[in-house]
C-alpha positions as CSV (number, residue, x, y, z in Angstrom):
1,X,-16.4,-149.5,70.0
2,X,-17.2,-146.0,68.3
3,X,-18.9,-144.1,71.2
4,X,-20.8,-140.8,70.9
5,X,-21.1,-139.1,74.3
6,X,-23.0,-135.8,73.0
7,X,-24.7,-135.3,69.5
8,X,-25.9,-131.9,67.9
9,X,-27.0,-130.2,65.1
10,X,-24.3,-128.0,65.0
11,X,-21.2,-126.5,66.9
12,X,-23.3,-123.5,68.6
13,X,-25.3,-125.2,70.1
14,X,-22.6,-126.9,72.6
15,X,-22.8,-124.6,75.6
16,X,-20.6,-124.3,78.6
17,X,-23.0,-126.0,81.2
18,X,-23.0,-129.0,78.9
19,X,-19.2,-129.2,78.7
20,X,-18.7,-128.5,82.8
21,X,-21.3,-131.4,83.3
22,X,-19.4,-133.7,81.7
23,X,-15.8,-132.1,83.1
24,X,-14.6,-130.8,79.8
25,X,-12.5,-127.8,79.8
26,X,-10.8,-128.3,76.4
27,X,-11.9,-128.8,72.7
28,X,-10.0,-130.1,70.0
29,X,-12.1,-128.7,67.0
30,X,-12.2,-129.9,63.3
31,X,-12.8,-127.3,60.5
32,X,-14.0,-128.6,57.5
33,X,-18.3,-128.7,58.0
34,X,-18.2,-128.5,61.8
35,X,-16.4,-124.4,62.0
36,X,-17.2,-123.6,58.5
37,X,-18.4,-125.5,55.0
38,X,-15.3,-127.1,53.2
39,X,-13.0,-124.9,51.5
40,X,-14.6,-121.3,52.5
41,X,-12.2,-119.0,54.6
42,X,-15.1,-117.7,56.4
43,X,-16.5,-119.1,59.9
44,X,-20.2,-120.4,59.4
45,X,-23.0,-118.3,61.1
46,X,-22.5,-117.8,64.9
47,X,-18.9,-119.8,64.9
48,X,-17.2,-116.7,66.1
49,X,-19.6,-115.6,69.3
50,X,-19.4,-119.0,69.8
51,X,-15.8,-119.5,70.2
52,X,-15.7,-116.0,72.0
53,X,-18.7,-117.2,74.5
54,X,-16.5,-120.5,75.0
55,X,-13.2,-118.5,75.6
56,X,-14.8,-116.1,78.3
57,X,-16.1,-119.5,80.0
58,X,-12.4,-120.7,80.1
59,X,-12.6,-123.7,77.7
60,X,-9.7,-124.1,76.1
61,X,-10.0,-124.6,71.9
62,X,-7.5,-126.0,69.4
63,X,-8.3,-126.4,65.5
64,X,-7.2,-130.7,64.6
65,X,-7.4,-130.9,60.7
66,X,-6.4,-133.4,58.2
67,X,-6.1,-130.3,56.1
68,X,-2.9,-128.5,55.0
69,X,-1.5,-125.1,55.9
70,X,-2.3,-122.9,53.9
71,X,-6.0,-123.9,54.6
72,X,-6.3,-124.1,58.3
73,X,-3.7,-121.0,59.4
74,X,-5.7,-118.4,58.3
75,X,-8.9,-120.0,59.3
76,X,-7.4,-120.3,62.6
77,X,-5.7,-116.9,63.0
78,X,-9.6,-115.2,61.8
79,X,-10.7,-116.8,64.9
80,X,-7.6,-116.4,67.4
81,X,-7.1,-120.3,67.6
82,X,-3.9,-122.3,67.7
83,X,-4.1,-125.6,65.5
84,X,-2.7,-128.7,63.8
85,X,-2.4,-129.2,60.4
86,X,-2.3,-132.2,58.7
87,X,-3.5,-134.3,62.3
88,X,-3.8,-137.7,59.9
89,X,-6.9,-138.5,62.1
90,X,-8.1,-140.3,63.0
91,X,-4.8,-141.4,64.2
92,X,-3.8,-140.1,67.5
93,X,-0.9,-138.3,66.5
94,X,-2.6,-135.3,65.6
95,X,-4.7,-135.0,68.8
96,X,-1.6,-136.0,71.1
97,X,0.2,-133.0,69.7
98,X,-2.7,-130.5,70.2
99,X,-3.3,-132.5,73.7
100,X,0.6,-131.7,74.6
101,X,0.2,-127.9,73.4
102,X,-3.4,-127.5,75.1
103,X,-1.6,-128.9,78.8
104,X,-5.1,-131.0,79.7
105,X,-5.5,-134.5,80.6
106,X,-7.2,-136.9,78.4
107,X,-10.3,-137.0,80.6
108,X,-11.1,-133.4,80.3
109,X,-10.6,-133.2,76.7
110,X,-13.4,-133.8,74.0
111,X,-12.8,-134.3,70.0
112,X,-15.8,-132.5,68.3
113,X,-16.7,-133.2,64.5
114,X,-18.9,-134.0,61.8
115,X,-16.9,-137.7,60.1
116,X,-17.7,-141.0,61.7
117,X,-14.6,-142.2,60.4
118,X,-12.0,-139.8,61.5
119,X,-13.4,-137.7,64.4
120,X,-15.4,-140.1,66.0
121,X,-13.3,-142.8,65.6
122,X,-9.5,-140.7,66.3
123,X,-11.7,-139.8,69.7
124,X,-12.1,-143.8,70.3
125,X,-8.5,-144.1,69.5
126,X,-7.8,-141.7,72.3
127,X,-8.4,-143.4,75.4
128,X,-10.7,-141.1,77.9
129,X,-11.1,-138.2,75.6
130,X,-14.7,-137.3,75.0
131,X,-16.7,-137.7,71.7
132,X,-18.8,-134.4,70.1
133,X,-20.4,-135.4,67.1
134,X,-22.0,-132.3,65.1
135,X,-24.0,-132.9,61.7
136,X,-22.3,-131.4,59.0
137,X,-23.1,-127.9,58.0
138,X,-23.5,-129.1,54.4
139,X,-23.9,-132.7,53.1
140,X,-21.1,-133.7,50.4
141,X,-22.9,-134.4,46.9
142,X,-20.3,-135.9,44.8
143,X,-17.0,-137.6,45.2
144,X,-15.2,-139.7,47.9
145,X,-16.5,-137.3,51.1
146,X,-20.4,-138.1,49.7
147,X,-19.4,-142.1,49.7
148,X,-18.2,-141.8,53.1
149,X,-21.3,-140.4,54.5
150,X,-23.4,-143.0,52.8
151,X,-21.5,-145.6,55.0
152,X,-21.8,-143.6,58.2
153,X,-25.0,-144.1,58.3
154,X,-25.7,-146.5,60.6
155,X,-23.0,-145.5,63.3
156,X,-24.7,-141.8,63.6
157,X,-26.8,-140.4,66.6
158,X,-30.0,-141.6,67.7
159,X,-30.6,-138.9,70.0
160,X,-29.5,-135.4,70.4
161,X,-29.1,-133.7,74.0
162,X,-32.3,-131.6,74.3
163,X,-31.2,-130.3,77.8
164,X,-33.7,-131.6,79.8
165,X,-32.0,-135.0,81.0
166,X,-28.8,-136.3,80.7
167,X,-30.6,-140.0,79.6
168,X,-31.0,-138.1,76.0
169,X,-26.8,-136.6,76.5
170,X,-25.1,-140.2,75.8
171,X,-25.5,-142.0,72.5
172,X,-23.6,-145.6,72.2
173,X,-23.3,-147.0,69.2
174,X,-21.3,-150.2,68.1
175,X,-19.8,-151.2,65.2
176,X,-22.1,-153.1,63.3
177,X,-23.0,-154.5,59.7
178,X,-26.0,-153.4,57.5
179,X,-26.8,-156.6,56.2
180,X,-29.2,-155.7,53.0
């Protein structure tokens, strides 16, 4: 079962309340359209008070990207973040290393992304880690990235946390066929 326990618009808008209600205290962050649009060095608008306002709450943050070095080091270093390069989520691999380097339990540990297919599903892999799905920054036109968010389509949120009641904070989905 894919499972979604928070959904939002965007990275900046996860807060610190909403990650000590539901006994996070570490991150493990893609890059590609959930820190920044794919390919561009620099962090997308309020990425870096965000990741400051995160750090002074105590939340721990590493970067988890498919992507090679030479993309996600200097990303990382701009924004004073450890990482792992080429994770190969959504296997677990990835994630375990950051897990081992970030010292936290599974339970308090959430995998926030944009890709049904190798965020949410490498945080499903990964018993008791929490699932942050963020829309991408920028939707893929072209290419193999734009196909895969055609078939995501029927696993992504319902609902997005509005901060009023945790009813609207959990989103379940299930692994389904669109029969057409």
């Amino acid at each position: 079962m894919l499972k979604i326990d928070i959904a939002l618009k965007s990275i900046v808008d996860l807060t610190p309340d909403i990650l000590k209600e539901n006994g996070i205290k570490g991150l493990l962050l893609d890059l590609d359209n959930t820190l920044t649009t794919h390919d561009n060095p620099r962090p997308a608008d309020g990425v870096p008070e965000w990741i400051t306002s995160m750090k002074q709450n105590g939340i721990k943050m590493m970067i988890v990207s498919n992507n090679h070095f030479e993309r996600v080091k200097p990303f990382a270093e701009k924004l004073g973040l450890e990482f792992v390069c080429e994770g190969k989520k959504p296997l677990p691999d990835g994630f375990n290393r950051a897990q081992k380097l970030m010292d936290l339990p599974s339970e308090n540990l959430a995998v926030v992304g944009d890709q049904i297919y190798t965020d949410v599903l490498g945080a499903a892999l990964k018993p008791r880690v929490k699932c942050v799905y963020v829309f991408p920054i920028e939707f893929e036109k072209k290419g193999f990235l734009a196909f895969k968010r055609k078939i995501e389509g029927p696993f992504l949120p319902k609902k997005l946390y509005d901060g009023k009641s945790s009813a609207n904070l959990t989103y379940k989905s299930r692994i389904r066929r669109k029969i057409t």
